[in-house]
C-alpha positions in Angstrom: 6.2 7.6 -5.0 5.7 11.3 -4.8 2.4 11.8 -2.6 0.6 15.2 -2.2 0.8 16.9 1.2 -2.6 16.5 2.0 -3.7 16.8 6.0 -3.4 15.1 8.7 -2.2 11.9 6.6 1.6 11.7 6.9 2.7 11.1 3.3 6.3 10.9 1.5 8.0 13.6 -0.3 9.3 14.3 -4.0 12.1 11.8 -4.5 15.1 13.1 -6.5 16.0 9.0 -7.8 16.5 8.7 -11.4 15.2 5.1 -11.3 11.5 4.2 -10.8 11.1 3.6 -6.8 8.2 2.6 -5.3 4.1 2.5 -4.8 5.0 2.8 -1.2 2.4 4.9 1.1 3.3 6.0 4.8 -0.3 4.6 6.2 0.5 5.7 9.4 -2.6 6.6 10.0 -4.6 3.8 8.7 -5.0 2.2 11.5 -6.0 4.9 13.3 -8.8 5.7 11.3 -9.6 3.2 11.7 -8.3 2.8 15.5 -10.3 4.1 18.0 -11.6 1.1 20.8 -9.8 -1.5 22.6 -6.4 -3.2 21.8 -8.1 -6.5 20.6 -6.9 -8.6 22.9 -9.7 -11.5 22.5 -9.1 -14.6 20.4 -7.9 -14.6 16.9 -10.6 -16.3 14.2 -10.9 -19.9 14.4 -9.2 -20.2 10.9 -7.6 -18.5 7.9 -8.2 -18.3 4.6 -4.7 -20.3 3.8 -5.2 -21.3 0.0 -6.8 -18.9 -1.6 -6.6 -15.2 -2.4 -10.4 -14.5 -3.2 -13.8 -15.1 -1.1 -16.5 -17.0 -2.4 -17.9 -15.4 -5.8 -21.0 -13.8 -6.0 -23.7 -15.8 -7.1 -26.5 -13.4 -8.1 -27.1 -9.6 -8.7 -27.6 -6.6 -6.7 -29.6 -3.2 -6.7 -27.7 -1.8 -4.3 -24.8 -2.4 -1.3 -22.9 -0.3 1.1 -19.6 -0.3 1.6 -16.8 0.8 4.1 -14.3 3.1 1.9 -11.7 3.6 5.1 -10.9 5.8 7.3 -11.3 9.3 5.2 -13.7 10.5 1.9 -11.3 10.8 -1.5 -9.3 14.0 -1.3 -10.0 13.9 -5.3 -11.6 12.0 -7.7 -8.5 12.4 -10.1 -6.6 8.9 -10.1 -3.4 10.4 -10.3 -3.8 13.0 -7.1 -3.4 10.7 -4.1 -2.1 7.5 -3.8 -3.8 6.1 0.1 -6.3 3.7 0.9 -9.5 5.6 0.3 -8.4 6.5 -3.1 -7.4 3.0 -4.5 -10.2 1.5 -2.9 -13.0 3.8 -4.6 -11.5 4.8 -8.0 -10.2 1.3 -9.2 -13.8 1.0 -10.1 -14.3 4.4 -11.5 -11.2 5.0 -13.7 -9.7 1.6 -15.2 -6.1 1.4 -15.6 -4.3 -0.3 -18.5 -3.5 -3.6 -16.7 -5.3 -5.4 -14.1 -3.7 -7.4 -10.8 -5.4 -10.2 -9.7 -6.3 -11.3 -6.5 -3.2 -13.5 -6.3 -1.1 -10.3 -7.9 -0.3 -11.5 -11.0 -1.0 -9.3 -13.9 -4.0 -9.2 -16.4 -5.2 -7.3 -19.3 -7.4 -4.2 -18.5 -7.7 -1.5 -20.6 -4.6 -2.6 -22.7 -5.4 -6.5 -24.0 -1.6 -6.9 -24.3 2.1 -6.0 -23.3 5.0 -7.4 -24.5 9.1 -6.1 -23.8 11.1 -6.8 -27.0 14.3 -5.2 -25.4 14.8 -4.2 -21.7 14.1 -0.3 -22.8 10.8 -0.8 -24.6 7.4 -1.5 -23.6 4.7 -2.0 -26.3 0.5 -2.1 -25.4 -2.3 -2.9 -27.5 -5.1 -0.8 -26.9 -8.0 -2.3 -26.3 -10.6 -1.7 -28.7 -14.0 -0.5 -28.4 -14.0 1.5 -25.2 -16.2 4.4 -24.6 -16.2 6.7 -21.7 -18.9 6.9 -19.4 -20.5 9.7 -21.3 -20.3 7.4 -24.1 -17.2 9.2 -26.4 -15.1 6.5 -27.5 -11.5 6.2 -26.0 -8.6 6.3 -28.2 -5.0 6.0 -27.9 -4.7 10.1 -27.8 -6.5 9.8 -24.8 -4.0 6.5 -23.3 -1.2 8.4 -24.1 -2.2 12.1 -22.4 -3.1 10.0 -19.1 0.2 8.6 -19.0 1.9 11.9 -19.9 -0.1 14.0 -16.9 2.2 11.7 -14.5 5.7 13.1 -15.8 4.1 16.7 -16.2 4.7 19.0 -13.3 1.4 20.8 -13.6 0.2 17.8 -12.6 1.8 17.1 -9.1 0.8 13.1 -9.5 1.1 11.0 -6.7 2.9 8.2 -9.2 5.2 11.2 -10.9 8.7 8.9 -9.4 7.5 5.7 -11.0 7.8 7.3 -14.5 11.4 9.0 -13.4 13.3 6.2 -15.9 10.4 6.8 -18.7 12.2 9.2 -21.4 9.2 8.9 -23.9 5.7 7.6 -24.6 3.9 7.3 -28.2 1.2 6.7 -30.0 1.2 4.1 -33.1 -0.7 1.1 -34.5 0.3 -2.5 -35.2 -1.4 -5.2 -36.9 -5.2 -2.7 -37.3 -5.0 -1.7 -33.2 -4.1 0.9 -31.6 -0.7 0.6 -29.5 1.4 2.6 -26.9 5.3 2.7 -26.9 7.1 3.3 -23.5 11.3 3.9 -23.9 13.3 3.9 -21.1 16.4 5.7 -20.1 17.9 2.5 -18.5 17.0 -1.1 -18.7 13.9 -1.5 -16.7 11.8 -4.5 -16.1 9.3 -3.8 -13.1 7.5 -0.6 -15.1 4.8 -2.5 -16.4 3.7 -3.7 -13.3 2.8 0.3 -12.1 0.2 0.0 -15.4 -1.7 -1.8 -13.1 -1.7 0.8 -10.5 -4.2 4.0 -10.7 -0.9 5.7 -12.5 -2.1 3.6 -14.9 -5.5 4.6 -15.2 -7.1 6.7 -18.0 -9.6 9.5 -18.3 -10.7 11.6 -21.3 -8.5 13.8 -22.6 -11.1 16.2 -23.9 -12.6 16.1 -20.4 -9.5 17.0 -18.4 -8.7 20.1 -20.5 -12.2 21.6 -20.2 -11.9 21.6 -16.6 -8.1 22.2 -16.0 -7.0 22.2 -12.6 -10.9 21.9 -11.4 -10.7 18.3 -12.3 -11.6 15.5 -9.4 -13.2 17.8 -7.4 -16.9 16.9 -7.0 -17.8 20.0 -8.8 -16.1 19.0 -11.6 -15.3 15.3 -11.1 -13.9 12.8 -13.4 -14.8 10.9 -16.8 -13.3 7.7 -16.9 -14.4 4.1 -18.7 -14.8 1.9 -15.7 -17.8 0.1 -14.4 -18.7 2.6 -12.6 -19.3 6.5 -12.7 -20.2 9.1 -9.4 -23.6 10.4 -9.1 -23.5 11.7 -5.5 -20.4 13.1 -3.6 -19.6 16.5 -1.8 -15.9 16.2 -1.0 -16.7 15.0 2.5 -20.0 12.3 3.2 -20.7 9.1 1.5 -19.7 8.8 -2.4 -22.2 7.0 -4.6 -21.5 5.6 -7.8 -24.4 3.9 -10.6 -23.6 1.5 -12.9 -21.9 3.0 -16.5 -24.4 1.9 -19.2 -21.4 2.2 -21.5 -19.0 0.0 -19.6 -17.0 -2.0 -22.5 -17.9 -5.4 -20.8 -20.8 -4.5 -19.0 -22.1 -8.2 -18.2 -19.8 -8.7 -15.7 -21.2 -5.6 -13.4 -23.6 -7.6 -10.6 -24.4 -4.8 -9.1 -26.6 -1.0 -10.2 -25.3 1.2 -7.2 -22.7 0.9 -4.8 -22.3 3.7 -1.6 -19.1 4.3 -0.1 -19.1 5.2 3.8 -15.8 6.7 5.6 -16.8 6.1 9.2 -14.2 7.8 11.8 -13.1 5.3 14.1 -12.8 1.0 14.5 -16.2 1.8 17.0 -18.1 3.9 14.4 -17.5 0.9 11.7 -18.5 -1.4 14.5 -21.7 0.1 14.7 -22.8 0.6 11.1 -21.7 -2.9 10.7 -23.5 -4.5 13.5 -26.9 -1.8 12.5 -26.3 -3.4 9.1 -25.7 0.1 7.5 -22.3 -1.6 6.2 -22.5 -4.1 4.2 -18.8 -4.8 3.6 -15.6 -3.4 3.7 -11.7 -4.5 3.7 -8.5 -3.6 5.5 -11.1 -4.0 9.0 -9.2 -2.1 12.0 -7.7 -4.8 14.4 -10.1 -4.0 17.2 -12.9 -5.0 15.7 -11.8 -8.7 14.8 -12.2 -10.6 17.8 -15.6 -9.5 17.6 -16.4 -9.7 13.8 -14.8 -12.9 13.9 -17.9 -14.4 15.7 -20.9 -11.8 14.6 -23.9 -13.0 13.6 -24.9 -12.1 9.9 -21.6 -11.8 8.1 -18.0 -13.0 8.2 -14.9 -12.0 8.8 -12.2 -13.0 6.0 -8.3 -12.9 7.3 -6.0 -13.9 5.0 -3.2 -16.3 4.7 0.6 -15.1 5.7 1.5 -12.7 2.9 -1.8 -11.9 2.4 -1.3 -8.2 2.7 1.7 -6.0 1.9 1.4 -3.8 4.8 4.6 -3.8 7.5 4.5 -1.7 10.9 8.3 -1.0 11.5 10.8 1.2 13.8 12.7 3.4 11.5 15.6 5.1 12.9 15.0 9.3 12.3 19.2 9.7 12.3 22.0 7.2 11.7 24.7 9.4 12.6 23.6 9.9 16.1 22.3 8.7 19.5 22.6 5.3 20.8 21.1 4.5 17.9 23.7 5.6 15.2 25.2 1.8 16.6 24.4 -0.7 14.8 25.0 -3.2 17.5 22.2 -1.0 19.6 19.6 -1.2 16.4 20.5 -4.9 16.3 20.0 -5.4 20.0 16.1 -4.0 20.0 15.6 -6.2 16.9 17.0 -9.7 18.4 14.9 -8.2 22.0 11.3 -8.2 20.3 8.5 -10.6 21.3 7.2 -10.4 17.7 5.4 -13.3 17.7 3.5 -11.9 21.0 2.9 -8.4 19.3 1.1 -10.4 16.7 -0.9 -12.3 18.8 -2.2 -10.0 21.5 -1.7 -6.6 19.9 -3.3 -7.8 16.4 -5.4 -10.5 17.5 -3.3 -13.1 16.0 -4.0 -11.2 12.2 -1.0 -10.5 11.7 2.5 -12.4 11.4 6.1 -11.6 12.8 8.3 -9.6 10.2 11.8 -10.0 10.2 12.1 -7.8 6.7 11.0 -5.1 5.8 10.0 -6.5 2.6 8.2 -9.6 3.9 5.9 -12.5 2.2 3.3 -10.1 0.9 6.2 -7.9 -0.8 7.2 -11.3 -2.8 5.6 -11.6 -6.3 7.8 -13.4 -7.7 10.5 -16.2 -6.9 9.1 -16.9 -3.9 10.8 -20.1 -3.1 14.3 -17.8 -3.1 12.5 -15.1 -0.7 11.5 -18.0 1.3 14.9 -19.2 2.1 16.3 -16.0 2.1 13.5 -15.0 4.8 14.3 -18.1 6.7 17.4 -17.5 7.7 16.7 -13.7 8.9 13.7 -15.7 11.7 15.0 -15.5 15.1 13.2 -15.8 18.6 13.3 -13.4 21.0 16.7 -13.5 22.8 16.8 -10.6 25.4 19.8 -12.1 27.5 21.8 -11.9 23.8 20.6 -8.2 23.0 21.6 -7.4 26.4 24.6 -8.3 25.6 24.6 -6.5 22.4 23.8 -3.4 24.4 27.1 -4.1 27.0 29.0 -4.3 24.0 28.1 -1.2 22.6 27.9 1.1 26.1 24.4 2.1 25.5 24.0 0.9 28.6 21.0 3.2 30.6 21.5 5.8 27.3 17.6 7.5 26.5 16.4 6.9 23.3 13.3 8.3 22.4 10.5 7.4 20.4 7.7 8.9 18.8 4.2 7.6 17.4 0.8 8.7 16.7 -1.3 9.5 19.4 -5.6 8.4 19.8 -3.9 5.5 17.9 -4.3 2.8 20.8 -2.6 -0.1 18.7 0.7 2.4 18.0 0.1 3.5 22.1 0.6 -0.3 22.6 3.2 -1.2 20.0 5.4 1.8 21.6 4.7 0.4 25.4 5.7 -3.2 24.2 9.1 -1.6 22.9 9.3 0.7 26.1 9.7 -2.2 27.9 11.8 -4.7 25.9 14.5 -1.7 25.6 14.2 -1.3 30.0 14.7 -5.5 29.9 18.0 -4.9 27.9 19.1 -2.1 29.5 18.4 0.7 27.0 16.0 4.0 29.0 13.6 4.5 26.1 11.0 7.5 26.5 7.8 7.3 24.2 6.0 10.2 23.0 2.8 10.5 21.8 2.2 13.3 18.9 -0.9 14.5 17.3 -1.4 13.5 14.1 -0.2 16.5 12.0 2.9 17.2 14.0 4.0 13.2 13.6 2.5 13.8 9.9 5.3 16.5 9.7 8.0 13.8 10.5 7.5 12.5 7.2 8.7 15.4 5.4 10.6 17.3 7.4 13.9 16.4 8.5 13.5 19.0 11.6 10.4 17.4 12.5 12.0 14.2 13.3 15.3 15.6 14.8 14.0 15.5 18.6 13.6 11.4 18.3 15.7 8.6 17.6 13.3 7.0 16.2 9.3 6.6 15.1 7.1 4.0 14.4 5.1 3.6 10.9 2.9 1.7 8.8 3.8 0.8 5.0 2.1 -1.1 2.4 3.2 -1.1 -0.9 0.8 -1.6 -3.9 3.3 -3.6 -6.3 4.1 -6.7 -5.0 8.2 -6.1 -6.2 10.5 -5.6 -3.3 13.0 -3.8 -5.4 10.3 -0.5 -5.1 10.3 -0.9 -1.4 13.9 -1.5 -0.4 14.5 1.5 -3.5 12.7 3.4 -0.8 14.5 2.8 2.3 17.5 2.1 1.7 19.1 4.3 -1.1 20.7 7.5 -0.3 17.8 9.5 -2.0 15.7 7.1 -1.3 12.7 8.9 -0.2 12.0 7.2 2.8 15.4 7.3 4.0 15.0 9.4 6.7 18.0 7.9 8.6 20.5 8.7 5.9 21.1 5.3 5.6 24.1 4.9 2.8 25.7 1.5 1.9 26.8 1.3 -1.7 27.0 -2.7 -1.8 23.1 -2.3 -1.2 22.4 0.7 -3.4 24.3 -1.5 -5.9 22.2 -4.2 -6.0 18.7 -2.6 -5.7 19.6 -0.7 -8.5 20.6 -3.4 -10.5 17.7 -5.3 -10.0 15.1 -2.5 -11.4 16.9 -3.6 -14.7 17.1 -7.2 -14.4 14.2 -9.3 -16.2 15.5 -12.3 -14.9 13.1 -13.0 -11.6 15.2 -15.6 -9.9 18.0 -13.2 -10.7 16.9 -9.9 -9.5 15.4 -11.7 -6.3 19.2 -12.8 -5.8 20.2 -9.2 -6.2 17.7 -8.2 -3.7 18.5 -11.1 -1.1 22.0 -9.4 -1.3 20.8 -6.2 -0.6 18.4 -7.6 2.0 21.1 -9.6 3.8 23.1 -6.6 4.7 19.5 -4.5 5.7 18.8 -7.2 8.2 22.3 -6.2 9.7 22.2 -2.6 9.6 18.4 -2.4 10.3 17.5 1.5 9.3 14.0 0.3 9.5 13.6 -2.5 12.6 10.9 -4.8 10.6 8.2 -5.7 13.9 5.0 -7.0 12.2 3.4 -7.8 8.9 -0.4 -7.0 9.2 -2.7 -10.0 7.0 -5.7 -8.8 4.7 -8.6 -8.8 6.7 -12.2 -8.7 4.7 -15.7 -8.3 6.1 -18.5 -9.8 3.9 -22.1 -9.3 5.5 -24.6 -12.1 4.3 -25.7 -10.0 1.7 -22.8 -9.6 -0.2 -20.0 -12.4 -2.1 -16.9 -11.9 -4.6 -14.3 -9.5 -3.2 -10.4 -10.2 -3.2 -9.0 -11.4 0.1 -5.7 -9.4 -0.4 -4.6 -5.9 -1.5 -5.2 -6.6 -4.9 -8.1 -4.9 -4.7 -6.3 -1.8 -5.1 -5.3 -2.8 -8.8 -8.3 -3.9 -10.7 -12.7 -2.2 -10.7 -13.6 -5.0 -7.8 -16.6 -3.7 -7.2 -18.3 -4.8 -10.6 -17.7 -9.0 -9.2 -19.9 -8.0 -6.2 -23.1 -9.1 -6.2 -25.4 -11.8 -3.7 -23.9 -15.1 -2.4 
């Protein structure tokens, strides 16, 4: 999706596709923010969560409970601004969106109580009735429809402005007494709906938002929403407090009167609130601190099951057409090189799992026996003697290749040495750079940025668990995050297809063909898939144990165990 250009977070820019692409962040720095401290090399948690996609629920109200809102304070309190980690893990419970996604992905009604598809270019929602905002004005359909309109204006510059690209219209109506919402495409589409669960989905007041123009979401200004939920304290900067919303349409399920957000610095200054008990809780804990949390006293530390989290740290190739690099055979031989299963273990502690797609388990929301197969076939062990070969064949033989990554990021410092060294092993001379963070920022929007590396190593998640927004990304010629200039009709023919196919098992098919062909060309060298990692100090019960977090006001199901 288009992201604003907000510093030093390395975000995507302004794709030109004409289909709806993907909720796709660059969280490059994620990990850093939460990354300063050692390289977790101690044991992994005795056991993960492997059945379920929720911790324990809460059992009791709260007055009050802290919690870690990652690495950085809301650049704005406007949904639609910024699409990154703080933002989707704050506003969720400040500004609702239409649909929910549960903790296992799936959809739910939110603010709409129903969504139906009569033909592959029509959606249809059902307002649901009774809302007020949290200055007690009711919400009406005027106001549904405006919020869905800012993300295809300009004015706006919304972070979610490429997932509307195939939207020609949306309208206001009612059916049977409610109030409903009709959204046409320009081509068939079946994967929209599921960004109505995103916070391009969300709604504020209409009224609101004009009276304070371009003002609106900063803390001056702020924001006038319907969730649980509404700010009382926030400067732009410190801790972000919000109190309960008296007017909250189903305000018995709220446990808890005030929640604070804290955006500690670094893995060792969450270490330390959490161990002080000025942290109560927090998800998407840096991998330094779990060998540690896994055996604190006074909390626990959740890690999810494989394909628990959507996130995947990759190698993505900064040219195609040049370099050793530019050869296939050369890309293939770094892949079929890689200790991934040891990256796993000793870089992330053992939370995390070997990726050999770039659209991995926690992509898959659907037809997951047919990714499973699919994904099957791609695993491999770690053959050097075979990549070395790969290397002969190709005469890259002692031919640099340089690589960039983040620097006071010690997991990317290690990820990058554990490459260095495979590529010596098969032959390759590969030079690692560190950059600060705003010049390797720069690398993801400008093409001169990246032209002094071969390649660079990132972090993705993406929010909507369809891996036709993720490969839409990668791998189409305007694909925004195809910064190799990666172009392979066959594949740009079936992604494409699939954002119009309803059928799940067939549009996974479509995919699998596309994804076939990826594994081979490898623009992006999958390494490791991150799993959801949740802290939970004794105090506090009821949070998702995956990303879904991101989609639905979590916050309100918090309360004592």
């Amino acid at each position: 999706m288009t992201l604003t250009t907000a510093r030093p977070r390395p975000t995507t820019p302004r794709p030109v596709r004409t289909a709806v692409l993907a909720a796709v962040v660059t969280a490059a720095l994620t990990l850093a923010a939460c990354g300063g401290g050692g390289g977790g090399k101690a044991a992994a948690p005795d056991a993960f969560a492997k059945d379920r996609s929720d911790t324990p629920a809460a059992q009791g109200d709260l007055d009050s409970y802290t919690w870690y809102g990652d690495y950085r304070a809301p650049y704005s309190l406007d949904p639609v601004k910024n699409a990154d980690y703080p933002e989707q893990t704050v506003l969720p419970n400040i500004c609702e969106s239409l649909l929910r996604v549960k903790s296992d992905y799936t959809l739910e009604p939110g603010l709409a109580t129903k969504w139906e598809q009569p033909d592959p270019r029509t959606l249809l929602l059902t307002v649901r009735d009774g809302v007020k905002f949290a200055d007690g004005t009711p919400m009406t359909v005027a106001d549904v429809v405006y919020s869905l309109e800012r993300n295809r204006d300009t004015r706006t510059v919304s972070s979610y402005a490429s997932l509307y690209a195939n939207v020609a219209s949306i309208t206001a109506g009612t059916g049977a007494g409610a109030a409903t919402v009709k959204i046409a495409f320009r081509t068939d589409d079946a994967v929209f709906v599921k960004v109505l669960a995103t916070l391009g989905g969300s709604v504020v007041s209409r009224a609101h938002a004009k009276a304070k123009g371009a003002d609106l979401g900063t803390p001056k200004a702020g924001v006038l929403c319907t969730g649980p939920y509404r700010v009382t304290s926030f400067d732009g900067a410190g801790d972000l407090t919000m109190e309960r919303n008296d007017h909250y349409w189903d305000a018995g399920t709220v446990r808890s009167k005030k929640v604070t957000f804290v955006f500690p610095a670094s893995a060792k200054a969450l270490g330390n609130a959490i161990a002080g008990k000025a942290v109560d809780g927090g998800f998407n804990i840096p991998s330094p601190l779990v060998p540690t949390l896994a055996k604190a006293n006074g909390g626990t530390l959740w890690t999810g099951a494989e394909g628990s989290s959507p996130q995947n740290l990759d190698l993505v190739v900064s040219d195609l057409r040049k370099g050793p690099l530019a050869d296939p055979r050369t890309r293939q031989a770094l892949s079929r090189a890689l200790d991934r299963e040891g990256i796993a273990r000793s870089i992330f502690s053992a939370a995390a799992d070997p990726l050999y797609a770039v659209a991995g388990p926690g992509t898959w929301g659907y037809a997951r026996d047919r990714f499973q197969r699919a994904y099957d076939e791609l695993t491999v062990q770690a053959d050097p003697a075979a990549a070395k070969e790969l290397i002969t064949r190709a005469g890259a033989e002692g031919r640099k290749v340089k690589l960039a990554y983040p620097t006071g990021i010690e997991l990317y410092a290690e990820v990058a040495t554990t490459l260095q060294q495979t590529a010596e092993r098969i032959g390759l001379d590969m030079e690692i750079v560190g950059l600060p963070l705003a010049q390797y920022g720069e690398m993801f929007i400008d093409p001169a940025a990246r032209e002094p590396y071969d390649a660079f190593l990132t972090m993705n998640y993406i929010q909507i668990t369809e891996p036709a927004f993720l490969y839409g990304f990668i791998a189409t010629p305007d694909g925004p995050q195809n910064y190799g200039g990666y172009d392979n009709p066959e594949v740009a023919d079936r992604i494409t297809r699939a954002f119009g196919t309803t059928d799940d098992r067939a549009r996974a098919d479509l995919l699998i063909e596309a994804q076939e062909r990826l594994a081979q060309d490898l623009p992006w060298i999958p390494i490791v898939a991150p799993r959801a990692t949740v802290y939970l100090s004794d105090k506090v019960a009821g949070v998702p144990l995956t990303f879904g977090y991101m989609g639905r006001p979590w916050a309100a199901a918090v309360g004592a165990p």
